[in-house]
C-alpha positions as CSV (number, residue, x, y, z in Angstrom):
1,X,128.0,-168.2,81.9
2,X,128.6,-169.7,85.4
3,X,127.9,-173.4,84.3
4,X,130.2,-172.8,81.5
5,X,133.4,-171.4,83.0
6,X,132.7,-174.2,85.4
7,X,132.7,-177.0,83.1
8,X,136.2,-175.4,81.7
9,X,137.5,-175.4,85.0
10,X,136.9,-179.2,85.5
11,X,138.0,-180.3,82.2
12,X,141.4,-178.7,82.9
13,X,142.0,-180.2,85.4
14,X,141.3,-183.9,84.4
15,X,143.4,-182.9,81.0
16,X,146.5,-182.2,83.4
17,X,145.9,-185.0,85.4
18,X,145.5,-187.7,82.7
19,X,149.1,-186.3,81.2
20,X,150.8,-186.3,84.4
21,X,149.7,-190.4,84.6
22,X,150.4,-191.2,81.5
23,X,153.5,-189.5,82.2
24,X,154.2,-191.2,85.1
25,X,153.5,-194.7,83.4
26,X,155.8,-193.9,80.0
27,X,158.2,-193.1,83.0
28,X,157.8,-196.5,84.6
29,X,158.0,-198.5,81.5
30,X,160.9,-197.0,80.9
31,X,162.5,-196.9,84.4
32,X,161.3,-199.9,85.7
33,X,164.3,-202.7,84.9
34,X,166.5,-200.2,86.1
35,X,164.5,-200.1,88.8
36,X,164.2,-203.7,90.1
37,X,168.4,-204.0,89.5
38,X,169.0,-201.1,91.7
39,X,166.7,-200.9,95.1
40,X,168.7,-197.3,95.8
41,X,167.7,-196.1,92.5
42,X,164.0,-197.3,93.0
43,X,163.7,-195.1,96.3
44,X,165.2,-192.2,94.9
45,X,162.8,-192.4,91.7
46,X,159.7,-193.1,94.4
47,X,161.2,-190.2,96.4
48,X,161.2,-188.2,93.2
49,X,157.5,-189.6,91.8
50,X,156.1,-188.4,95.4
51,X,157.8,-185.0,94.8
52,X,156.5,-184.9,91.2
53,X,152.9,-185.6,92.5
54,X,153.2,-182.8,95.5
55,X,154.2,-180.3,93.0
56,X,151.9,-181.5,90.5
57,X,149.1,-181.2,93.0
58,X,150.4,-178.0,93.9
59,X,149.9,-176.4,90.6
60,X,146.9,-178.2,90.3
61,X,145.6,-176.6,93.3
62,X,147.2,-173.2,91.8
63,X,145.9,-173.5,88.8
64,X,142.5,-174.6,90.2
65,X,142.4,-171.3,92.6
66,X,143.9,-169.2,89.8
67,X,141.4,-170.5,87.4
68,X,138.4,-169.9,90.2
69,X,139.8,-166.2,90.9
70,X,139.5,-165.1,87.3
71,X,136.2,-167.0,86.9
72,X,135.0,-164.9,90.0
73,X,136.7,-161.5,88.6
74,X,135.1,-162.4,85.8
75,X,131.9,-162.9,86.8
76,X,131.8,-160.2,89.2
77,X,132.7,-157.9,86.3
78,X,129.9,-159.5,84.0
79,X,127.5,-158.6,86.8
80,X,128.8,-155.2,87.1
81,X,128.8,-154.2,83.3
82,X,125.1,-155.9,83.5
83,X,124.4,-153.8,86.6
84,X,126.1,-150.4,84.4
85,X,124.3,-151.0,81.8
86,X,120.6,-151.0,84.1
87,X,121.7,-148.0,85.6
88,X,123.1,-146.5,82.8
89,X,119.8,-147.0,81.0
90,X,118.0,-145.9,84.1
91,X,120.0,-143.0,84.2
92,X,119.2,-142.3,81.0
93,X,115.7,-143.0,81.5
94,X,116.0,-140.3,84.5
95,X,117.7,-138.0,82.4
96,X,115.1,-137.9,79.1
97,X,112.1,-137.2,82.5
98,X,114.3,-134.9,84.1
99,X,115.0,-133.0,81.1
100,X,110.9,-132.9,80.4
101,X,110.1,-132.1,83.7
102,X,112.5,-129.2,83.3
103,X,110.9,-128.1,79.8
104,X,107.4,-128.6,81.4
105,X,108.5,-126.0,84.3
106,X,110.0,-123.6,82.4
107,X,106.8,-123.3,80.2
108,X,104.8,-123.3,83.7
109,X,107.0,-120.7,85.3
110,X,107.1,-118.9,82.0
111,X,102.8,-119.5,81.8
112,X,103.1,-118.3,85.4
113,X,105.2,-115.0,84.6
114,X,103.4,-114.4,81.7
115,X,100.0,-114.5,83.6
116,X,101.5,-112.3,86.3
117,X,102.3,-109.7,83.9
118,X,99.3,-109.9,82.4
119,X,97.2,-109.3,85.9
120,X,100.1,-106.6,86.3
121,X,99.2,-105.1,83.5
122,X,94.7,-105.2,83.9
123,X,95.3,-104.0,87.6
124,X,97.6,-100.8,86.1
125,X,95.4,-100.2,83.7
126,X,91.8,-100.4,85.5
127,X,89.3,-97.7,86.0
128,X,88.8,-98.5,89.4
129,X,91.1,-98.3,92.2
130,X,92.7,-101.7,93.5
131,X,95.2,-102.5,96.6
132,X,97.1,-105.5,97.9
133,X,97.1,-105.3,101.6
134,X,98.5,-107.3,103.8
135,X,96.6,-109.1,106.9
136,X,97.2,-106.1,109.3
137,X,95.3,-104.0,106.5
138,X,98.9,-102.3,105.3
139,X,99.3,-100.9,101.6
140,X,101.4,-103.5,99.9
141,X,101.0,-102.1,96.3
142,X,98.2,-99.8,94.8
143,X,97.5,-99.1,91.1
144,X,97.4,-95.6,89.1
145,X,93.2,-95.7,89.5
146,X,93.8,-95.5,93.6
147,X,96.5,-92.7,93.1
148,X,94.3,-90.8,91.1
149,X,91.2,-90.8,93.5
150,X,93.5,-89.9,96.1
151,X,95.7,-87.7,94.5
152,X,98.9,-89.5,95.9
153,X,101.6,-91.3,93.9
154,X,102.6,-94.8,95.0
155,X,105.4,-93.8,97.1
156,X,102.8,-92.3,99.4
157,X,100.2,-94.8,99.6
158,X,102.8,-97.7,99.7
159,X,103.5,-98.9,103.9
160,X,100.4,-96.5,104.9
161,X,97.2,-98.4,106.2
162,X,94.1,-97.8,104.0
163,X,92.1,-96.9,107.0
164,X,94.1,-93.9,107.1
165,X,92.7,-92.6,104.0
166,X,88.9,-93.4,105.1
167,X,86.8,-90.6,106.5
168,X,87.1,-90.6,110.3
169,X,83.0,-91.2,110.8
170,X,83.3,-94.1,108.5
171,X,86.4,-95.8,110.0
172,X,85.0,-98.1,112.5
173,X,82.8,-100.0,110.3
174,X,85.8,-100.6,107.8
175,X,87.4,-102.3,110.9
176,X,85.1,-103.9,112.0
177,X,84.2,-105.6,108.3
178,X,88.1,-106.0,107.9
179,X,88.2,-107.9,111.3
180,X,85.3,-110.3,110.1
181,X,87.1,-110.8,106.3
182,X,90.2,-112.0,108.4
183,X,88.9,-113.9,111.1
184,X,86.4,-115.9,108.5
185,X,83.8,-114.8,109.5
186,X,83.3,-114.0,105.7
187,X,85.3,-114.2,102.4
188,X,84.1,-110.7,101.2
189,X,82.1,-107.6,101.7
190,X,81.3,-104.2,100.3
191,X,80.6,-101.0,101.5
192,X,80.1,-97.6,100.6
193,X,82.4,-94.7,102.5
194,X,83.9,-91.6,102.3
195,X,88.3,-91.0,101.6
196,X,89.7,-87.9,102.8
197,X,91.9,-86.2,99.5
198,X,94.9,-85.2,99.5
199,X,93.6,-81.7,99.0
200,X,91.6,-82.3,102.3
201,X,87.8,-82.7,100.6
202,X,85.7,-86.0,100.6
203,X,85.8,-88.7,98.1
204,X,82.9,-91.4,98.1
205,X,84.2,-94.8,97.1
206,X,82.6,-98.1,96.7
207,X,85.3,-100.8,98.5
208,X,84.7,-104.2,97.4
209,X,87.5,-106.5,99.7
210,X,88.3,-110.1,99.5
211,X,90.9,-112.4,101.1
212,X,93.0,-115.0,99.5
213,X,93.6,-117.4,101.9
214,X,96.7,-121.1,101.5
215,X,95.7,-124.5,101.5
216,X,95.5,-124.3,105.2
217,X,92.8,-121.6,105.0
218,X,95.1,-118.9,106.9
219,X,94.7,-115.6,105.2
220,X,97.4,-114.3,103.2
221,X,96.8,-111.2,101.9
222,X,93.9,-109.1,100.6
223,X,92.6,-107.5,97.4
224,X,90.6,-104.2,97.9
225,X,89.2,-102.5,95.1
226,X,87.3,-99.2,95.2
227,X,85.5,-97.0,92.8
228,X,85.3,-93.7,92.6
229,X,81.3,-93.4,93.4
230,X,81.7,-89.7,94.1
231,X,79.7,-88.4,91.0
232,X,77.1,-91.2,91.3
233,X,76.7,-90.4,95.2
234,X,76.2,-86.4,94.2
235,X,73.5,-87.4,91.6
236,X,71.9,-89.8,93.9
237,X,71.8,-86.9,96.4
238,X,70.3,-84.0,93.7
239,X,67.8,-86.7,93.2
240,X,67.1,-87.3,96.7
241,X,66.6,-83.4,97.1
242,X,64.5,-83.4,94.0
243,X,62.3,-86.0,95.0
244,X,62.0,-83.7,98.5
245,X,61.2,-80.8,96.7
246,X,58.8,-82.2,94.4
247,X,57.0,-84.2,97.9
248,X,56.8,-80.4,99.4
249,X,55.4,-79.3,96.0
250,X,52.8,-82.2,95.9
251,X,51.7,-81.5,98.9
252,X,51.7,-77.9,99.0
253,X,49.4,-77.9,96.0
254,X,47.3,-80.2,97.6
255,X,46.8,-78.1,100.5
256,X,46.6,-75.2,98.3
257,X,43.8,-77.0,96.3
258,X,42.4,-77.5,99.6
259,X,41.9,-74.3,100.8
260,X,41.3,-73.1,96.8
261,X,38.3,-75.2,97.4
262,X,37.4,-74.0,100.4
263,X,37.2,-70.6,99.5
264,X,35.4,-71.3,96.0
265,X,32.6,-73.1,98.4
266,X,32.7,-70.8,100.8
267,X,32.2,-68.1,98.1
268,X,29.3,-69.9,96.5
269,X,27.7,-70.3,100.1
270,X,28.5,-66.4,100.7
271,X,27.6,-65.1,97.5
272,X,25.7,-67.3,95.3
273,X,23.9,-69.3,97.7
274,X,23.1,-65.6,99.8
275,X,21.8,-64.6,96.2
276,X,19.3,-67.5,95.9
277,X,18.3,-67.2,99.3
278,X,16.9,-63.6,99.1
279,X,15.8,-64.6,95.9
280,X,13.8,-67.6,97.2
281,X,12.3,-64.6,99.5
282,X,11.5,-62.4,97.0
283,X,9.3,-65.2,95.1
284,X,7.5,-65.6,98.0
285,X,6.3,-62.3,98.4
286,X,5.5,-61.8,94.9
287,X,3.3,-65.3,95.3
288,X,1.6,-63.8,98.6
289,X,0.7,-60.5,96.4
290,X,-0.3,-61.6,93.2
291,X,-3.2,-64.0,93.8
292,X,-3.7,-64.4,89.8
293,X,-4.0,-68.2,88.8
294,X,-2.0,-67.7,85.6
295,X,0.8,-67.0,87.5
296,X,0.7,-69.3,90.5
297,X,2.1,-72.3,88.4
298,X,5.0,-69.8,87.0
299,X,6.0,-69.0,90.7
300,X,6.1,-72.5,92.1
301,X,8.3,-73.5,89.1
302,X,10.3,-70.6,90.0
303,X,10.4,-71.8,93.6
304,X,11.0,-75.4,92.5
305,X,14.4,-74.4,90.3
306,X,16.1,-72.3,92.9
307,X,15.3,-75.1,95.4
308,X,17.0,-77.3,93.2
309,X,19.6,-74.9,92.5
310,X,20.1,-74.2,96.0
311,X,20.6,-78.1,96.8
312,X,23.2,-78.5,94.0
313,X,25.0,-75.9,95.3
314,X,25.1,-77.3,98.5
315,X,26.0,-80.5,97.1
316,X,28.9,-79.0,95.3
317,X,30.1,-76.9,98.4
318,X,29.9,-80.2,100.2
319,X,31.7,-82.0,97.4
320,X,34.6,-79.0,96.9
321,X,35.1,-78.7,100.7
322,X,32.8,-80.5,103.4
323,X,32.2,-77.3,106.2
324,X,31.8,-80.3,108.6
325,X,35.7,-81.2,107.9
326,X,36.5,-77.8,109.8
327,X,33.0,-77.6,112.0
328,X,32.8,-80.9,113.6
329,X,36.3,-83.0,112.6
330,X,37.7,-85.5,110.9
331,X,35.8,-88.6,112.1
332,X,32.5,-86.7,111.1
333,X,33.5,-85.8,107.7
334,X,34.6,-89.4,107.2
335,X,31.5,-90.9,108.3
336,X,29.5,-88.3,106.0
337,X,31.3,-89.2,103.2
338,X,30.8,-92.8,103.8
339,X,27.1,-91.6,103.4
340,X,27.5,-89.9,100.5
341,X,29.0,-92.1,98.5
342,X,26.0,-94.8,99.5
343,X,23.7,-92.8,98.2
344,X,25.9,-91.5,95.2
345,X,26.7,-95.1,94.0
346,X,24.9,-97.6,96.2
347,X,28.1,-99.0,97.7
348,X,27.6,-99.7,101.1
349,X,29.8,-98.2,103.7
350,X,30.5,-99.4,107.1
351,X,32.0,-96.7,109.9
352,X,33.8,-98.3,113.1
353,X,35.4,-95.5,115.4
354,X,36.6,-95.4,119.3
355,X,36.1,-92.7,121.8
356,X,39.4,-91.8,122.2
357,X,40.5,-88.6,121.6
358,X,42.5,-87.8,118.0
359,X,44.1,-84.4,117.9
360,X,45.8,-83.6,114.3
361,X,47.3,-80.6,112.7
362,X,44.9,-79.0,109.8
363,X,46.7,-80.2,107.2
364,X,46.7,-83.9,108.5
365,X,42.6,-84.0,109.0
366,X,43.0,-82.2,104.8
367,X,45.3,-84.9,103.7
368,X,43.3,-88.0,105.5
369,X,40.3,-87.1,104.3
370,X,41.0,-86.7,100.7
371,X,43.0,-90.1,101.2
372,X,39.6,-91.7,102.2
373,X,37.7,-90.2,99.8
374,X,40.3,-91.4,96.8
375,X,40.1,-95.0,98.2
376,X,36.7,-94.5,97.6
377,X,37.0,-93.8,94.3
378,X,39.3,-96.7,93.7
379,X,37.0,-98.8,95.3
380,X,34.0,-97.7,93.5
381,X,35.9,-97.0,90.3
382,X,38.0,-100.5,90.3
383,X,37.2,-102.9,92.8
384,X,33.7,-104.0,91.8
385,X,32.9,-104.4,95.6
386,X,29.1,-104.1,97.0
387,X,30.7,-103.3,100.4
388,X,33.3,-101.6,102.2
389,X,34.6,-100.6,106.1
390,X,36.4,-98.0,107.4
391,X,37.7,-98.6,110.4
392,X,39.5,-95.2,112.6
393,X,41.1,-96.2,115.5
394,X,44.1,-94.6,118.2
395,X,47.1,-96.8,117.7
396,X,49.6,-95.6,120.4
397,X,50.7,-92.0,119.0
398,X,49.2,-92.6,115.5
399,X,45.7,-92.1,114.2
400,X,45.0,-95.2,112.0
401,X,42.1,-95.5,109.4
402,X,42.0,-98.8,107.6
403,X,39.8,-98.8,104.6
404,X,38.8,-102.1,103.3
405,X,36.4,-104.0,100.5
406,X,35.2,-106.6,99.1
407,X,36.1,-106.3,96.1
408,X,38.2,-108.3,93.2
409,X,42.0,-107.2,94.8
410,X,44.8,-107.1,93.0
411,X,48.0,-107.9,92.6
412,X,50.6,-105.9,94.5
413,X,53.8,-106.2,92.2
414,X,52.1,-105.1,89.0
415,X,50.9,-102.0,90.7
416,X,52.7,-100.3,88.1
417,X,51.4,-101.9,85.3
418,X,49.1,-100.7,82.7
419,X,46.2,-102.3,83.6
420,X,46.8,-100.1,87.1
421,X,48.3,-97.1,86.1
422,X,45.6,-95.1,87.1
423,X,45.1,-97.0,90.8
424,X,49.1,-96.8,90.7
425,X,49.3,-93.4,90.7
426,X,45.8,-92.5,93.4
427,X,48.3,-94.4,95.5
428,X,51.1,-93.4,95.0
429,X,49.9,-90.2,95.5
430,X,48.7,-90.9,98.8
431,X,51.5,-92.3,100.0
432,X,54.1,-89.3,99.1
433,X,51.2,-86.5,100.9
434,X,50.8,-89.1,103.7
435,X,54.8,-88.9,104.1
436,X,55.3,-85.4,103.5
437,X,53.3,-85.2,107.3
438,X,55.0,-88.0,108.9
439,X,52.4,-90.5,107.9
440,X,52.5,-93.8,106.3
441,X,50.4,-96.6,104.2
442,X,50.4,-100.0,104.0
443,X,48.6,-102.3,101.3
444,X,47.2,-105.7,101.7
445,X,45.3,-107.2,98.7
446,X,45.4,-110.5,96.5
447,X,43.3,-111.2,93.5
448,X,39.9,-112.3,94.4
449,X,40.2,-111.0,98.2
450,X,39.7,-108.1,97.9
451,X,41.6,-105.0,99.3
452,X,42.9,-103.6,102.8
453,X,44.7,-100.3,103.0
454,X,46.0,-98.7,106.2
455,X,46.3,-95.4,106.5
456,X,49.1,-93.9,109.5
457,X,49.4,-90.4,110.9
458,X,51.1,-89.0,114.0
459,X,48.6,-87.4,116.6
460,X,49.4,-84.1,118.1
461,X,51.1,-84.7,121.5
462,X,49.2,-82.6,124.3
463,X,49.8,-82.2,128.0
464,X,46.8,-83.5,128.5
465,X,47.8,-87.3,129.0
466,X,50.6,-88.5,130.4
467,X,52.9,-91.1,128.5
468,X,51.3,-93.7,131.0
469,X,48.3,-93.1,130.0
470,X,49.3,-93.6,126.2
471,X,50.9,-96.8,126.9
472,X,47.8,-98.0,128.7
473,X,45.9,-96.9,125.9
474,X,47.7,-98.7,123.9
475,X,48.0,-102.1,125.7
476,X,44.0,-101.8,125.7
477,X,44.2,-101.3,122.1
478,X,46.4,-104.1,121.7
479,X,44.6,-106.3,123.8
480,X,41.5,-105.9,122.0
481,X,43.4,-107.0,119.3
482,X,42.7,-103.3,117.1
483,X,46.3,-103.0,116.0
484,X,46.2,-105.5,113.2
485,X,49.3,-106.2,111.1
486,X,50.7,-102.8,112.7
């Protein structure tokens, strides 16, 4: 556009110039032989020719600066429409994204309220109790689930700290978990506690807390829900007293077995065995007065039966109640057991015991030593071992017996299985009578190495020895390296 106006500009100009000359020479020709007669003349027309050329320059120059002006105003205004029409596109351009980035965030903000109103609505209607709090622990808003449990309507609970509603025992570890969910010391945590009513009686609640924290990582508010656990907690506690009550019962019954059997063998000694005695007499002194040879042989039958029926019933009185339980102790009953049970079924039994003095309530020498005696069972019954030890040791203020075989183990988690219900429950057993007095059991066993089982009971304190001694005692113990996994 430029090289065009340009060229216009230029041939313009030479146009007017080549008609002022030829002007100026049809003037000349004409002029001239008046010229050359009249010098006066000729100076006035050169006068006028230079005037004529000025002015002619003049408008030249006018028309040249004119010409340039308009081509610039022109050119300037080319450049501007060009320059409108970018922008103008551009702004279009702007326009078509402005106008989607305006549809895009109204279906955002609209996405945004929509999913508000759904959380709205699923934190109205949960079950369980939820609260926005703010960093200071302060009741920002609470659904109908929290009223409820409380029995306080929104205007209530709303500007009221939540610790206010916890149960004053329970209050200082909700701080001091609240303090650790803020600080970051952890993103959430649960615990169990108790919320005072609005009618003034405890309600257990399960609070499960959890801070929402900005990009930067600074806390910004915090969701709390809690369930009402009250129900759960006063079934967990029937059981609890059930499972009590049925340890007392267990145990009872086993002491009343106990002493059932003791009185059955101590009847059989009293009465029956009395009865056999004098009979045993009686034969005697029919033998040493009837000297007939038909009847010697019927006599010394006679004499061999009760003497057989004599030691059964030992053996059973021994079996149903060992006298030496209650004659000599428990250590002694133990170690005749161990005896018996070598003979009964060729297992052999090893007996390790100290010299150190053991004292125990009635019924814990009763419960030990028919703990003992159904390892032994278990060990004869399941374990396939040819040998076994019982060791009975002081441990500081507990008596501990460790029982332990040979044997083919087994494995610990499937206790419970089927294929050891039977061992399951001899254990289990054990270990709620050993409880019931204070005491306690520990298993060690893995398939194929056989089985370790420690029983615990707590000694009768006496004034005989002095907690120094004890402590000695037990460093000796210790040292001698007696106290094993305990």
């Amino acid at each position: 556009m430029q090289i065009k106006y340009n060229f216009f500009i230029t041939a313009l100009i030479v146009l007017l110039i080549t008609i002022l000359n030829v002007l100026f020479l049809c003037a000349l020709t004409f002029i001239a032989p008046l010229l050359i007669n009249n010098f006066s003349i000729y100076n006035n027309f050169l006068i006028y020719l230079v005037i004529a050329a000025i002015g002619v320059s003049i408008i030249s120059y006018y028309l040249t600066n004119h010409l340039s002006f308009n081509y610039t105003i022109i050119q300037e205004k080319d450049d501007i429409e060009i320059k409108l029409k970018e922008a103008l596109q551009d702004i279009n351009i702007s326009n078509i994204e402005m106008r989607r980035e305006i549809d895009d965030r109204k279906k955002i903000e609209k996405t945004l309220i929509d999913s508000e109103m759904q959380v709205r609505t699923i934190i109205e209607k949960a079950p369980t109790g939820i609260a926005i709090l703010d960093k200071e622990g302060w009741i920002l808003e609470c659904n109908h689930a929290l009223q409820d449990m409380l029995d306080y309507n929104e205007d209530e609970l709303s500007g009221v700290l939540l610790v206010q509603a916890i149960h004053p025992q329970d209050k200082a570890l909700y701080n001091n978990k609240f303090k650790e969910l803020i600080t970051g010391a952890s993103d959430i945590y649960r615990i169990d506690s108790r919320y005072i009513h609005k009618e003034f009686r405890e309600v257990w609640g399960s609070l499960t807390a959890s801070v929402v924290r900005d990009a930067a990582g600074q806390p910004q508010f915090v969701i709390a829900m809690v369930e009402d656990i009250t129900t759960k907690r006063q079934a967990e506690e029937k059981i609890v007293n059930y499972q009590r009550q049925l340890q007392s019962l267990t145990s009872e019954l086993s002491l009343i077995e106990e002493r059932e059997r003791r009185r059955i063998a101590t009847n059989l000694h009293d009465n029956v065995g009395q009865v056999l005695t004098l009979i045993g007499i009686k034969v005697d002194e029919l033998h040493e007065k009837i000297s007939l040879t038909t009847c010697n042989p019927i006599i010394k039958e006679i004499r061999k039966l009760i003497g057989q029926t004599i030691k059964c019933i030992r053996s059973l009185m021994f079996e149903l109640s060992p006298p030496i339980l209650y004659d000599l102790g428990l250590e002694e009953a133990i170690e005749w057991l161990a005896e018996h049970f070598a003979q009964e079924h060729g297992l052999k039994i090893q007996v390790n015991r100290d010299q150190q003095p053991k004292p125990l309530k009635t019924e814990g020498n009763i419960m030990l030593f028919q703990a003992v005696r159904e390892l032994l069972l278990n060990i004869v019954k399941h374990s396939k071992a040819t040998s076994a030890k019982i060791d009975i040791q002081r441990a500081c203020n507990d008596l501990r017996i460790v029982v332990e075989d040979n044997g083919i183990g087994f494995e610990i988690n499937l206790i419970d299985h089927n294929q050891h219900k039977n061992k399951g429950f001899g254990l289990f057993s054990i270990y709620e009578r050993l409880e019931y007095c204070g005491g306690n059991m520990m298993i060690e066993s893995n398939k194929s190495e056989g089985t370790k089982i420690t029983l615990l009971m707590p000694i009768i304190s006496t004034n005989r020895e002095g907690w120094v001694d004890i402590l000695k005692k037990c460093e000796n113990s210790y040292s001698n390296g007696r106290l094993g996994s305990i």
